[in-house]
C-alpha positions as a Markdown table, in Angstrom:
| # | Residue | x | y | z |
|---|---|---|---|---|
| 1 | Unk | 33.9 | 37.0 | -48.8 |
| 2 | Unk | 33.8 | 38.5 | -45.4 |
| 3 | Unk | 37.0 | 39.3 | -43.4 |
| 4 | Unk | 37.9 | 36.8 | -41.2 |
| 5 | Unk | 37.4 | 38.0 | -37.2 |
| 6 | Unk | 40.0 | 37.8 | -35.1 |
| 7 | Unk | 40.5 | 33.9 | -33.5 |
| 8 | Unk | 42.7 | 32.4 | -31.4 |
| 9 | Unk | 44.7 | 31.0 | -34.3 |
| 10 | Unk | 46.6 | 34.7 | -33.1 |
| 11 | Unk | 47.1 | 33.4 | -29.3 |
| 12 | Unk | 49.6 | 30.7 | -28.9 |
| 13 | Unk | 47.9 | 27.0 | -28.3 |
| 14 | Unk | 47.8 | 25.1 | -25.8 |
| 15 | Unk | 50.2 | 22.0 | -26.0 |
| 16 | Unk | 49.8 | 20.2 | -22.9 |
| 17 | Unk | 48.0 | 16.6 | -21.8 |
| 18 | Unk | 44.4 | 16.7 | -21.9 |
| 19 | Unk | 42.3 | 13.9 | -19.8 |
| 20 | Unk | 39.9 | 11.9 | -21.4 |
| 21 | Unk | 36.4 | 12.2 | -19.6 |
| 22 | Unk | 34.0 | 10.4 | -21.9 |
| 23 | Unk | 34.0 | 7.6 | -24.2 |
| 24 | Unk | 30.8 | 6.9 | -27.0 |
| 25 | Unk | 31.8 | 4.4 | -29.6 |
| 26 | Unk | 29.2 | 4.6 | -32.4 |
| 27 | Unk | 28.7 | 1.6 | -35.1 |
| 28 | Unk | 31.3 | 0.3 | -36.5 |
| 29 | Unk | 34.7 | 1.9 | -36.4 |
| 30 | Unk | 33.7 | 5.4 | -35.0 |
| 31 | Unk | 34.0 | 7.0 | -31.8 |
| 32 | Unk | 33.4 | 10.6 | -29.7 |
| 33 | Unk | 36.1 | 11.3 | -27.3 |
| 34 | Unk | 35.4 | 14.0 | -24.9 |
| 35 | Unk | 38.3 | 15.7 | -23.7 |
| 36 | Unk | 38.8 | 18.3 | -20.7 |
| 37 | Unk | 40.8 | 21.3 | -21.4 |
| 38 | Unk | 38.8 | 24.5 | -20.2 |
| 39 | Unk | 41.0 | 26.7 | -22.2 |
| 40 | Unk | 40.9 | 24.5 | -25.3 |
| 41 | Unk | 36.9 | 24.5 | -24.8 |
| 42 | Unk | 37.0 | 28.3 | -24.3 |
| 43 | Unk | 38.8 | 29.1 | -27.4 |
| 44 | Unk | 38.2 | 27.2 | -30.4 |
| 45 | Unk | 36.2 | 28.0 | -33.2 |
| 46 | Unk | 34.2 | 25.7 | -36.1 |
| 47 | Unk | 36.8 | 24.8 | -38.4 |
| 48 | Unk | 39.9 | 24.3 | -36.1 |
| 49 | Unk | 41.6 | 21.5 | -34.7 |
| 50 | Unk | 43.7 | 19.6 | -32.8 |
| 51 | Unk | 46.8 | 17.7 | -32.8 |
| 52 | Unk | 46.9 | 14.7 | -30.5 |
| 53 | Unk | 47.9 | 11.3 | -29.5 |
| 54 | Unk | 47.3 | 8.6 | -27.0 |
| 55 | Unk | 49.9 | 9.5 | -24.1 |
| 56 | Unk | 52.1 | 6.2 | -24.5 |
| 57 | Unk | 52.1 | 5.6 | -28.1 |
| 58 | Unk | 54.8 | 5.9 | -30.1 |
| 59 | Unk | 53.6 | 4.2 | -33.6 |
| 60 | Unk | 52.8 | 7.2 | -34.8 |
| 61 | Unk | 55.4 | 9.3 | -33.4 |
| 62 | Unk | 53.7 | 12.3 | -34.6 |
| 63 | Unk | 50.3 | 13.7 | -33.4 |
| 64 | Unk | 46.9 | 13.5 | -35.9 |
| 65 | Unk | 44.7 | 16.1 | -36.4 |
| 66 | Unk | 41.1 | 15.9 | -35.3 |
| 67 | Unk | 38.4 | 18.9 | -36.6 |
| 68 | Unk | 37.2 | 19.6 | -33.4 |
| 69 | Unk | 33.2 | 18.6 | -33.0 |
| 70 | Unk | 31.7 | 20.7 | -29.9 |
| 71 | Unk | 32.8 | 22.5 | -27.0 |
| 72 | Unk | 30.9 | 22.8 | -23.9 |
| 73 | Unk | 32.9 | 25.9 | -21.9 |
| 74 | Unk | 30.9 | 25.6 | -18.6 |
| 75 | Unk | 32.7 | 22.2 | -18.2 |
| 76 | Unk | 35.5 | 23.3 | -19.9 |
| 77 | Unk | 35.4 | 19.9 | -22.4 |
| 78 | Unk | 35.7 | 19.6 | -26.0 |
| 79 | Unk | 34.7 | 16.5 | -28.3 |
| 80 | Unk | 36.2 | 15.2 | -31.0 |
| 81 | Unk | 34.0 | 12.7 | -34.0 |
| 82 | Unk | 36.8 | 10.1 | -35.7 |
| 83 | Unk | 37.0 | 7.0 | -37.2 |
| 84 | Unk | 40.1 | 4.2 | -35.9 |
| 85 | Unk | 41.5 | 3.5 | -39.6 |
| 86 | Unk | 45.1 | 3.7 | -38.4 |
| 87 | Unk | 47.6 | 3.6 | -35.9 |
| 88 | Unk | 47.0 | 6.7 | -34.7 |
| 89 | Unk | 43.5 | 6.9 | -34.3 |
| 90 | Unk | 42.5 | 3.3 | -33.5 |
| 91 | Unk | 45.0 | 3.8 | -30.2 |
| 92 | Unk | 42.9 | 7.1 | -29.6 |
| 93 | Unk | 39.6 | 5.1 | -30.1 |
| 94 | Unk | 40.9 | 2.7 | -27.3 |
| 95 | Unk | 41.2 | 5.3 | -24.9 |
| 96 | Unk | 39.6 | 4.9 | -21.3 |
| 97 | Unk | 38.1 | 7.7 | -19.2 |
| 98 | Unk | 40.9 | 9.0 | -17.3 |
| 99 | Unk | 43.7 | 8.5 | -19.9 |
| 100 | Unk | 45.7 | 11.5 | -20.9 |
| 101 | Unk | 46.7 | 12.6 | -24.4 |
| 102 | Unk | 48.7 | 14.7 | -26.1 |
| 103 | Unk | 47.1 | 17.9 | -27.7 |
| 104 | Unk | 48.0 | 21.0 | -29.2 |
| 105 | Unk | 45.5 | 23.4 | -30.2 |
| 106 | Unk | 42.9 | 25.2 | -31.2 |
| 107 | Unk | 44.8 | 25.4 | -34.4 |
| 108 | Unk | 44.4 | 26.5 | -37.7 |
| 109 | Unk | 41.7 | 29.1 | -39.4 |
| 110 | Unk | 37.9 | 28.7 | -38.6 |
| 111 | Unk | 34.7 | 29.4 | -41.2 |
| 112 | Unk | 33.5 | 32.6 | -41.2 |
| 113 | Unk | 29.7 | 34.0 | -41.1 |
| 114 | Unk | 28.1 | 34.3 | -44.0 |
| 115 | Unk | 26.2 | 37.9 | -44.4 |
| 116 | Unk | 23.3 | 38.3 | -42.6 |
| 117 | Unk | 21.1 | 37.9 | -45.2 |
| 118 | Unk | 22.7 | 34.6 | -46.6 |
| 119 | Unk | 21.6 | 31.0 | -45.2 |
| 120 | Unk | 24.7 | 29.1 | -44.8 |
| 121 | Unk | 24.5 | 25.7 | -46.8 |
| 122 | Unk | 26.9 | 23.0 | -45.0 |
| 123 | Unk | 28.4 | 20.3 | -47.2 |
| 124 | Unk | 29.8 | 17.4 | -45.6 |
| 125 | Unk | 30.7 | 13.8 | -46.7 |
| 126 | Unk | 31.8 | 11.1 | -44.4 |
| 127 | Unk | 33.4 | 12.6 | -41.2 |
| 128 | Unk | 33.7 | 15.8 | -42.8 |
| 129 | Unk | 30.5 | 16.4 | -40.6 |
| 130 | Unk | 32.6 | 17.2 | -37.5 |
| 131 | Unk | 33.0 | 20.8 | -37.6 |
| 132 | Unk | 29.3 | 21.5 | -38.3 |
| 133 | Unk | 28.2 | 20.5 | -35.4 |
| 134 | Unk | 29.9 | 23.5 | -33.3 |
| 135 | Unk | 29.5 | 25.8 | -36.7 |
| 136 | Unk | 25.3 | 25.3 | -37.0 |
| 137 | Unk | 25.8 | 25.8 | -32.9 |
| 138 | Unk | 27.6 | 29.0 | -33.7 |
| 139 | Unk | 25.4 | 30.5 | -36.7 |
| 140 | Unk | 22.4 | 29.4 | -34.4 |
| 141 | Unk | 23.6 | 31.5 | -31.6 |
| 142 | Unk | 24.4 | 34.4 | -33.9 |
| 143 | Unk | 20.5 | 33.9 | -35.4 |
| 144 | Unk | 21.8 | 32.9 | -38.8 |
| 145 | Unk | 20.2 | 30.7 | -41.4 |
| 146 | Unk | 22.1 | 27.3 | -42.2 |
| 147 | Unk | 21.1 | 24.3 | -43.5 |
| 148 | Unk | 23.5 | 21.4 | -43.6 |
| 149 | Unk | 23.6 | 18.0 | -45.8 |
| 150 | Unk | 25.7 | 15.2 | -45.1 |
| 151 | Unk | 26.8 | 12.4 | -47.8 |
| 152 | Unk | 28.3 | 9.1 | -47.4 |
| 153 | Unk | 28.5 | 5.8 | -49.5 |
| 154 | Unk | 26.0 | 3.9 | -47.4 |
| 155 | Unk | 23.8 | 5.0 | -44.5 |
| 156 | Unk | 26.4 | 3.6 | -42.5 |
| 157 | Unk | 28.9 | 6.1 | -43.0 |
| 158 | Unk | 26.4 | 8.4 | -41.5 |
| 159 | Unk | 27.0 | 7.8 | -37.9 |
| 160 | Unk | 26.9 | 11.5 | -36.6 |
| 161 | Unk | 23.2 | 12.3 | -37.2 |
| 162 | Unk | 22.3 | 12.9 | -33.7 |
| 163 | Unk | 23.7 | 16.5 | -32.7 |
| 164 | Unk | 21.5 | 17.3 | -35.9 |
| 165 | Unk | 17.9 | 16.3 | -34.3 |
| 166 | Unk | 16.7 | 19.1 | -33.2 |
| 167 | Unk | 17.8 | 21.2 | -36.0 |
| 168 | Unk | 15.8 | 23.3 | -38.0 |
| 169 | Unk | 15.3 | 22.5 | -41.2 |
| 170 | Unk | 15.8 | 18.8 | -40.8 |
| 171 | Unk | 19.4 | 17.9 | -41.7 |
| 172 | Unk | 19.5 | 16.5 | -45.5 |
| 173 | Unk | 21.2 | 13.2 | -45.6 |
| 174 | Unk | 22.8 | 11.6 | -49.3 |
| 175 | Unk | 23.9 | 8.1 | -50.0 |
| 176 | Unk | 25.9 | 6.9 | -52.9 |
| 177 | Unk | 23.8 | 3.2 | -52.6 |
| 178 | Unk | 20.6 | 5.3 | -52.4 |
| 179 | Unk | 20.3 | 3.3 | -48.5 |
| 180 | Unk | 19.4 | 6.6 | -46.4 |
| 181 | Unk | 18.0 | 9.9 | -48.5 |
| 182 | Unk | 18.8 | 11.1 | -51.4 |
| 183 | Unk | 20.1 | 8.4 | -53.5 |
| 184 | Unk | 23.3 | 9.7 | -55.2 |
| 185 | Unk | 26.2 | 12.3 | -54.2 |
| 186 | Unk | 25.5 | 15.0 | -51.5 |
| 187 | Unk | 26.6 | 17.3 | -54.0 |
| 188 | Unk | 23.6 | 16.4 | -56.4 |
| 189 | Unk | 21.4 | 16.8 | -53.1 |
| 190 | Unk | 22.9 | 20.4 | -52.8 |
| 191 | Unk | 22.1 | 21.7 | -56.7 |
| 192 | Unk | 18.8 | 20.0 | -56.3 |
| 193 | Unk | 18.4 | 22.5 | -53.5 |
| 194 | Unk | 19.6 | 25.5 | -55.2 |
| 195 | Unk | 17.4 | 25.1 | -58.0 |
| 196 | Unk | 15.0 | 25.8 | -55.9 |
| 197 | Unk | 16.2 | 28.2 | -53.6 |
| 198 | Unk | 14.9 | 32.2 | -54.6 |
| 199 | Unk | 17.5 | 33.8 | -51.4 |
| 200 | Unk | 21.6 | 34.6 | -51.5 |
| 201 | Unk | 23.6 | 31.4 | -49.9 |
| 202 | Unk | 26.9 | 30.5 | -48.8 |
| 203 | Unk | 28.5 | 27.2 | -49.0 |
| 204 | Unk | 30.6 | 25.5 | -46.6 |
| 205 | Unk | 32.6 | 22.0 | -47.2 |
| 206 | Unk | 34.4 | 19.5 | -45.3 |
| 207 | Unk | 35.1 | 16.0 | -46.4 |
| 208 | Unk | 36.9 | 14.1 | -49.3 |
| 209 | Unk | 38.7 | 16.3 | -51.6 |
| 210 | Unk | 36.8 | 15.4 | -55.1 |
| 211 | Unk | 34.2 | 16.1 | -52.9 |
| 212 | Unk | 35.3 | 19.9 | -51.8 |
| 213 | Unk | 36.4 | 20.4 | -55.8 |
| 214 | Unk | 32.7 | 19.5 | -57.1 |
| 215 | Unk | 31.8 | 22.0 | -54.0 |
| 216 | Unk | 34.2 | 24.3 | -55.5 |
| 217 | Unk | 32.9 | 23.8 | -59.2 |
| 218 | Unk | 29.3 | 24.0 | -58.3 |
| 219 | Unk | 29.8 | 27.4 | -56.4 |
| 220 | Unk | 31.7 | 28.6 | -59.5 |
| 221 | Unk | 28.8 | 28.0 | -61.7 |
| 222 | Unk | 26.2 | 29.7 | -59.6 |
| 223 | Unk | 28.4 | 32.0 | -58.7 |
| 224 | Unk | 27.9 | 32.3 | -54.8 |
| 225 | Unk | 30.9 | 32.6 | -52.2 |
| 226 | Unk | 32.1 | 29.2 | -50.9 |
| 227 | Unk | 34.6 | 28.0 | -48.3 |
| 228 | Unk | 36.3 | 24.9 | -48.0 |
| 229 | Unk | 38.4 | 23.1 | -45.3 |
| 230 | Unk | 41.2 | 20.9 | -46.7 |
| 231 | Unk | 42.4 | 18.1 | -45.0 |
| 232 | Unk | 46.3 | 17.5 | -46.6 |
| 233 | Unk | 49.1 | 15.3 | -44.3 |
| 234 | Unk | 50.1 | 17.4 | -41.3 |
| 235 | Unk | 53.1 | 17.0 | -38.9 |
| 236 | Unk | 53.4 | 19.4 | -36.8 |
| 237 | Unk | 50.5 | 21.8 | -37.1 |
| 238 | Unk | 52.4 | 25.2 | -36.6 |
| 239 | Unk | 53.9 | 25.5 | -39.9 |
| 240 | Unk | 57.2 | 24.1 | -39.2 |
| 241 | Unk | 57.5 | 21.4 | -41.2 |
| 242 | Unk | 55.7 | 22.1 | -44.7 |
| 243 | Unk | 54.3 | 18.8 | -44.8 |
| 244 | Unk | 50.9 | 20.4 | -45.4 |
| 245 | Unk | 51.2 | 23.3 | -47.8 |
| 246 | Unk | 48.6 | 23.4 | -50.4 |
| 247 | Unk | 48.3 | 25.3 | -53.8 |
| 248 | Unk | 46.6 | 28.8 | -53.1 |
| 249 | Unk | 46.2 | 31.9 | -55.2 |
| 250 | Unk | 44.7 | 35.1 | -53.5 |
| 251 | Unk | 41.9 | 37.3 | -55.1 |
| 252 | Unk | 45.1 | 40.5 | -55.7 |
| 253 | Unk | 47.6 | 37.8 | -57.0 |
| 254 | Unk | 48.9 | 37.3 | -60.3 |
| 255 | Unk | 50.3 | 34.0 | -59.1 |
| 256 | Unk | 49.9 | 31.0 | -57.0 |
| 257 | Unk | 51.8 | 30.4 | -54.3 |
| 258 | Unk | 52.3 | 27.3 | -51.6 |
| 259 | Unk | 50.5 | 27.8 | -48.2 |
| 260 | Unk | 50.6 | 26.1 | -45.2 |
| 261 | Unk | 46.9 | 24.4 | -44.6 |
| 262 | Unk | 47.5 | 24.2 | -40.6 |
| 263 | Unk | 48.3 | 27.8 | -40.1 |
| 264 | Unk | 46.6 | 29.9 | -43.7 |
| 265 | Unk | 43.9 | 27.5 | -43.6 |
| 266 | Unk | 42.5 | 24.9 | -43.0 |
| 267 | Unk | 39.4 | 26.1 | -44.3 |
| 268 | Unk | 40.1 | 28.6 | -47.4 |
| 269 | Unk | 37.9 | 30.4 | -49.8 |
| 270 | Unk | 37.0 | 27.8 | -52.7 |
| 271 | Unk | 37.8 | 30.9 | -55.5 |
| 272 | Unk | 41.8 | 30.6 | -54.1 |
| 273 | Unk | 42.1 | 27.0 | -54.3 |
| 274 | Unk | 44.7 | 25.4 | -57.0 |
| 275 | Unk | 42.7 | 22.0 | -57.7 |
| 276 | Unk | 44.7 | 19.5 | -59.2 |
């Protein structure tokens, strides 16, 4: 696996309100929310995120965190992809252009390039798609390879297809009801690929955990490098409060050991990952 380059996971984040400047509700429950933080926007990396809450609520008391989608630099704005299923989030999906929230980040661990000569395959399932939005900008930009399939139970679920129009190959879409491309899990839609697939790849997962541990399986059997971002409860997002500590064993260790997933991760090599 490649050493990870330095990030601003190794500068302090910001914690400060952020205005919202733009509001896109999608069907059904989901929502971007574009925030303005030129610093956030400057900084962050595929794979982090944020913490934040609507400015006046206090039910949650604690902030969420958000993978963050895109970033746009010249305006200084990044966006975030969620779904209101809570709380926390629906009183983020009810924001208003103009309203403030609280935010602290870029936080965490981003993915990491895959060697030049690998195409970067980009799992995702439900919003899990977040983060590979800015990462395909990012390996585009670079002039890597990546291909990316997203998954959900019903076409539905697959909300965030637009950032992928223009993307080359086509973006490979799964559904469990068979309603929108391949009919069955993305994962099935992945080793179908691979089977046919002569070059060195690179797999990259975000989304529901059995569906980061088939991930995990499925680069074990073909052997190829895979990362993974986890997505465990998390209070505080500085490793403070242990609430997100996850079951890791490094390459050079005999044992595994407990790791914070906000500040070590989120996303970890798939090889180091203790699956229950």
């Amino acid at each position: 696996m490649a050493t990870r380059p330095a990030t601003s996971a190794h500068r302090p984040p910001v914690n400060r309100d952020v205005p919202l400047v733009r509001r896109e509700p999608l069907e059904g429950a989901y929502v971007l929310l574009t925030f303005r933080h030129p610093e956030v926007a400057e900084r962050a990396r595929a794979g982090q995120f944020v913490m934040i809450k609507a400015g006046t609520v206090t039910d949650p008391i604690l902030r969420r965190p958000f993978s963050i989608m895109s970033v746009d630099p010249r305006e200084g704005v990044f966006t975030l992809f969620l779904k209101a299923v809570g709380p926390g989030s629906r009183a983020l999906a009810e924001l208003r252009p103009g309203e403030e929230s609280g935010c602290l980040g870029p936080l965490g661990q981003p993915f990491t390039a895959p060697p030049e000569d690998h195409e970067a395959l980009c799992v995702a399932g439900g919003y899990g798609i977040a983060p590979f939005v800015l990462f395909s900008d990012e390996l585009r930009r670079a002039r890597r390879r990546a291909r990316v399939f997203y998954g959900g139970r019903a076409v539905a679920e697959l909300q965030l297809r637009a950032p992928f129009a223009a993307l080359e190959p086509p973006l490979a879409c799964a559904t469990d009801d068979g309603s929108f491309g391949h009919h069955g899990v993305v994962t099935g839609a992945v080793a179908a690929y691979l089977d046919t697939r002569p070059g060195p790849v690179t797999l990259y997962a975000c989304g529901p955990d059995a569906m980061l541990h088939a991930v995990a399986r499925l680069a074990e059997e073909r052997r190829l490098p895979a990362q993974v971002s986890l997505d465990p409860w998390m209070g505080c997002g500085l490793g403070t409060c242990l609430g997100c500590v996850v079951w890791i064993r490094r390459e050079n260790e005999t044992r595994a050991k407990y790791r914070c997933a906000c500040t070590e991760g989120p996303v970890f090599d798939a090889r180091e990952v203790v699956w229950a």
